[in-house]
N, C-alpha and C positions, 0 to 999 in steps of 0.2 A: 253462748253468752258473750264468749271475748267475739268473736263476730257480728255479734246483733253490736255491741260496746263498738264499737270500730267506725263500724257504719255508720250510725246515729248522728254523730255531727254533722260527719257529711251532708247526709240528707235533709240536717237541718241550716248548713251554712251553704246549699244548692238555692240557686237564684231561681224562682220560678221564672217558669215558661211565659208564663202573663205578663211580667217585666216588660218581656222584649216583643210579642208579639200580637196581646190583648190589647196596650194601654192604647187610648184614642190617641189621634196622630195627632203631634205639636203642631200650633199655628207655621203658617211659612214665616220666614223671619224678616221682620218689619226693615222696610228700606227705605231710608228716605227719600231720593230721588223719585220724583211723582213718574207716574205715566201717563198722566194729562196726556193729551192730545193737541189739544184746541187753546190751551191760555199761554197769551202772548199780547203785546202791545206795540202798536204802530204809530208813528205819526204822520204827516201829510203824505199821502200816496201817489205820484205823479200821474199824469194823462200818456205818457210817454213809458211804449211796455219794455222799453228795453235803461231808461233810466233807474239807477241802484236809488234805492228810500233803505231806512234803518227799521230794522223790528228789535226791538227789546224781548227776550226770552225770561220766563219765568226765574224765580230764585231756586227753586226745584230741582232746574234738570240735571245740574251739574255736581258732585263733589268729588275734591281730589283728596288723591294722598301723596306726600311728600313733591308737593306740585303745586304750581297757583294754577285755580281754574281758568278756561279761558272764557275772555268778554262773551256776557252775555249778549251784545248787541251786535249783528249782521247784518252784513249789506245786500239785497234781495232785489231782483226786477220783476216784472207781473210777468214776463213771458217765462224765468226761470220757476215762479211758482207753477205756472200753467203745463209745463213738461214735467216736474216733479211730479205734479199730480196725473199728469197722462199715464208715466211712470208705473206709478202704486196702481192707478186703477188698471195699466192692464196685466200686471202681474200678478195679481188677484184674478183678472180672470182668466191666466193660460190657466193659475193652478188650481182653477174652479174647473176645467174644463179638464186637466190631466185627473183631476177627482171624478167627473165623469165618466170619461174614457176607459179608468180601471175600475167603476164597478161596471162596466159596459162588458170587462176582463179582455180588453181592447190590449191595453197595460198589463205586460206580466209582471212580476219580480218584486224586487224595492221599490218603493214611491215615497218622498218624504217630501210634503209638502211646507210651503211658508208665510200660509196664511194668516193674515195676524202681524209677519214682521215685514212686511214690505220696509218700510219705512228705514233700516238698516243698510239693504242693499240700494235703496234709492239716494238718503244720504251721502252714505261715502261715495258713491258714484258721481254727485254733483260737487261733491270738494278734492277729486286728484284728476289725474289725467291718463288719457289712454298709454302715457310709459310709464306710469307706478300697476303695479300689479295687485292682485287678490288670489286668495287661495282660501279654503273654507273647507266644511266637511259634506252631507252629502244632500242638506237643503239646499240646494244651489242653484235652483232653475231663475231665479230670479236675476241673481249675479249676473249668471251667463248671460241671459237675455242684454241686461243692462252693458255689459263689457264690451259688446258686441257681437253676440249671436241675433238670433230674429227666431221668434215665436214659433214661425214652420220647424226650422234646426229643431230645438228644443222638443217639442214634441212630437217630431219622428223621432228624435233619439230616445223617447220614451216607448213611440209604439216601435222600436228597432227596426226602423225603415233607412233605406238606401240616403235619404236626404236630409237626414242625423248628424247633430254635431261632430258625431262621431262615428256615422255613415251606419249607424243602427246598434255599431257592436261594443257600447261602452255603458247604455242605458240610466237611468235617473241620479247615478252617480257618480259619472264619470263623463261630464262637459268640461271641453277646455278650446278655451281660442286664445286669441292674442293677448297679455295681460292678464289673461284668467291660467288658472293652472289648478282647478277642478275644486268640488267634485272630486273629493275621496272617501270611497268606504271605512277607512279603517279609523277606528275609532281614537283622534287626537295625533294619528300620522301626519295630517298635513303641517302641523307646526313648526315642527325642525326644518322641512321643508322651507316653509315662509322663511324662517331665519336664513337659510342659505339663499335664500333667491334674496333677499334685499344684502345677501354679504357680498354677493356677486355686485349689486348696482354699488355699493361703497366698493369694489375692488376695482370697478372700473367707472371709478368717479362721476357717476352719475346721480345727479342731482331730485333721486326718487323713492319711494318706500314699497315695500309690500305689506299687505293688511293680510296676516294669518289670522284667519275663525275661526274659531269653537265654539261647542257649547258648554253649557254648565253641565255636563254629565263627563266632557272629555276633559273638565278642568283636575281632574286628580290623577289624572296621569303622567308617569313619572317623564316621558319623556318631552312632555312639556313645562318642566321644570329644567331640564337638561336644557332646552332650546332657550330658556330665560340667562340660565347662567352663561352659556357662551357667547349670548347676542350680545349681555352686559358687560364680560370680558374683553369685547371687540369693538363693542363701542356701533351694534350694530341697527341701520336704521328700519330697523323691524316693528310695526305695533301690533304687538297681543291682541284680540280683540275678542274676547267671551261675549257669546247672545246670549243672556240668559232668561231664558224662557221660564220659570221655576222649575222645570223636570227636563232630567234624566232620563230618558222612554218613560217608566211609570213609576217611576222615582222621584217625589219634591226634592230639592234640592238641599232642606235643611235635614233630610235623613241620609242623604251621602255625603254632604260634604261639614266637617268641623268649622270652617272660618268659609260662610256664605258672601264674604264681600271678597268676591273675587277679584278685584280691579287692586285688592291692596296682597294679593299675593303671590306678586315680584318681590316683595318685600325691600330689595335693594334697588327696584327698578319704582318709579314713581307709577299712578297710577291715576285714571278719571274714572267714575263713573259716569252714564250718562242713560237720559229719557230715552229707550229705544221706540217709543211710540211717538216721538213726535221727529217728524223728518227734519226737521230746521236744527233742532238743537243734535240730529245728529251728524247734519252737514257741517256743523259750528265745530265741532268737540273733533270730527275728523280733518279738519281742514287745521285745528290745532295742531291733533298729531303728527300729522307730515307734516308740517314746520319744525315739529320739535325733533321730530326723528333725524329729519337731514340738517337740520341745524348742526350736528355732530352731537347733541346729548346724549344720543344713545337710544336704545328701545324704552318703549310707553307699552306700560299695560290698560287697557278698556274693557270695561264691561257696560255692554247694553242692556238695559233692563228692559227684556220684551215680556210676548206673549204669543205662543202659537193657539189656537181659535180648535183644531184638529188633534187630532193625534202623535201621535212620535212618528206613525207612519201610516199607509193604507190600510196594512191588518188592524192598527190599534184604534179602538171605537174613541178612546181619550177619558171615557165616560165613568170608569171603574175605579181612578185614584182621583178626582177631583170632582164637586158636584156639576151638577148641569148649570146652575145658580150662575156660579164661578165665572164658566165660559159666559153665559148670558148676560151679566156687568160687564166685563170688560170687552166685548164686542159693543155692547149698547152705551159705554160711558168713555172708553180710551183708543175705542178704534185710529188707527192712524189716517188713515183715507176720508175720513167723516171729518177728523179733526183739522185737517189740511184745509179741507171746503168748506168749513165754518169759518176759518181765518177767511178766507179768498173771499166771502162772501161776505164777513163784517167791515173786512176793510175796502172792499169795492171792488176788490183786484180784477173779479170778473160777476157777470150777472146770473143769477139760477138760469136763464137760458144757455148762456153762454157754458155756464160749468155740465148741462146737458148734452150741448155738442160735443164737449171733449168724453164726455161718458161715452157718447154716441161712436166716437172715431175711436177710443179704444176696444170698444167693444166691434166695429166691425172690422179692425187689425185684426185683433183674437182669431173673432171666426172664422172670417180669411183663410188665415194663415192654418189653423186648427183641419181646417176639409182638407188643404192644398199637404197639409203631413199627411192625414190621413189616406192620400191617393200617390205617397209616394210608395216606390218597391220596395219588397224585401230586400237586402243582398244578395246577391248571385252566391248558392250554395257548392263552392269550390274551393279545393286546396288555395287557388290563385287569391281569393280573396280571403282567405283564412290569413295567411300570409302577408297581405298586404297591409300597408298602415303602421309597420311594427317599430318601422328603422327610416331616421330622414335619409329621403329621397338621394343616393351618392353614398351612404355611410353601410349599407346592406354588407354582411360579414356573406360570404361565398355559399354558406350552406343554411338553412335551419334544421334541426331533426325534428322526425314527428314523433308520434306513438311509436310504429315501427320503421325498420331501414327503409324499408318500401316508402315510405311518406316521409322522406326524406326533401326537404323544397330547395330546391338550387336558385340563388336570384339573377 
């Protein structure tokens, strides 16, 4: 009896299990910042593709925290929309065709594509320059592409071919060239990262930023709080930069994270939201941030409000934490690439024929480039090349060791 007495409460002050893993899943959490694509307002458009006209940006894209947002109104030429849009459409189609590829099982491994957010890496790309840098996590083919790699690199480095960014042996997570610094697997390591590489351009007075990415699944990690409070001790010109896609692999983002406005959690570092579907306002809101960052204010936090179209990765169908519905709206109602072409086309910028051509040349880049990876070699299967690649060219330490003494590599 004093047993059965003992217990009783317990059992009646034990939470059920239904609490936490019956109840229907809360709405994702309302954000104001639209994902429009397509609403925006122009005035006279010049005949001349290289003269700047103003577009006015919605009241939507933007909100800050502890920050004034910046002007909605940019200065745009028809030939910079014209390559924006070359841009998006053919980084949609490397990563329609790396989708290919791996279920062809051409592609081993990881594949994490970024379908859906072109518009992100094409933005920043048109507001810094080839000496501010990016680093991001391990959606990257896009970046890379834009930074300066070329469509073949990229995906040989996918199918681990000889003529890979990374000469085969670094695969869909591990691109880097000049400006670019990957392309990393580990979940929210690139961040510290980014803060030391724009501490180096502040230490050696140059007048440039690094854009560290994440996503919303790597935003709760601790050491990306670590990398907020140092940059902001330093005065360092780093900007945050959160995609948030609403999930975490198969995780909404309002079931891991407590405070979903990520862009206000520097809390001591100011912050923007911004449209990541629409490429204009996120060329405007980056072209902010590196002003504000090497201005001397110090690091900016961002978060872009996307959406990936796919999965978290090739194994993941995407289909099982979100309806089909979901994906099928915001593909059909905020696409970035559709919204670009509806602007170009209301405001004159180019003709339905003319915006076919630019389909037409990105699309025969692609495929191009797509066979010409596909026919490059594997790497040559030897210690030499195992070795190789590890250490800049002049810096090689005397020995490496292998597995055993025997595979010991002398350089």
């Amino acid at each position: 009896m004093l047993a059965r007495s003992l217990r009783s409460p317990r059992l009646l002050a034990a939470p059920l299990r239904s609490q936490f893993v019956a109840a229907a899943p809360k709405p994702l959490s309302l954000r104001t910042v639209t994902t429009d694509a397509a609403s925006a307002s122009v005035g006279a458009v010049p005949s001349d593709a290289e003269q700047p006209f103003t577009v006015t940006l919605p009241n939507e894209v933007f909100e800050a925290y502890e920050l004034d947002a910046p002007s909605r109104q940019l200065e745009v030429t028809k030939s910079q929309l014209r390559q924006m849009y070359f841009h998006m459409t053919s980084i949609r189609r490397m990563e329609m065709a790396a989708d290919s590829l791996y279920k062809q099982k051409k592609i081993r491994g990881f594949c994490h594509l970024s379908t859906g957010q072109e518009a992100i890496a094409t933005g920043i790309e048109h507001a810094i320059t080839k000496e501010d840098a990016v680093i991001t996590a391990y959606r990257c083919h896009g970046f890379a592409y834009l930074r300066g790699s070329t469509v073949k690199a990229v995906i040989a480095e996918l199918l681990g071919r000889k003529d890979g960014i990374a000469y085969g042996k670094g695969g869909s997570m591990h691109m880097f060239c000049k400006g670019f610094y990957g392309g990393n697997g580990i979940v929210g390591a690139q961040v510290p990262v980014g803060a030391g590489i724009a501490f180096a351009m502040k230490y050696e007075d140059k007048p440039n930023t690094c854009f560290a990415l994440y996503g919303d699944g790597a935003a709760n990690q601790g050491q990306v709080f670590e990398a907020y409070n140092m940059a902001k001790l330093w005065d360092v010109p780093v900007v945050f930069a959160c995609e948030n896609n609403k999930y975490g692999m198969g995780t909404a983002s309002n079931r891991a994270s407590a405070l979903t406005e990520y862009y206000k959690r520097g809390q001591y570092i100011p912050g923007l939201k911004v449209n990541g579907m629409d490429v204009l306002a996120v060329k405007q809101a980056a072209a902010f941030a590196k002003e504000y960052a090497v201005s001397g204010k110090g690091p900016l936090v961002m978060e872009f409000v996307t959406y990936r179209y796919g999965g978290h990765s090739m194994s993941d169908p995407g289909t099982t934490y979100r309806t089909r519905d979901e994906v099928v709206n915001m593909r059909s109602t905020q696409d970035p690439i559709q919204g670009l072409r509806k602007r170009i086309l209301e405001w004159g910028v180019l003709t339905e024929d003319e915006l076919k051509q630019v389909d037409k040349e990105a699309r025969q880049l692609v495929d191009k480039e797509v066979v010409e990876a596909e026919e490059s070699p594997v790497p040559d299967t030897n210690f030499e090349t195992l070795f190789k690649d590890i250490y800049v060219p002049g810096s090689e330490p005397r020995w490496t060791r292998g597995r055993t003494a025997e595979e010991t590599h002398y350089y």
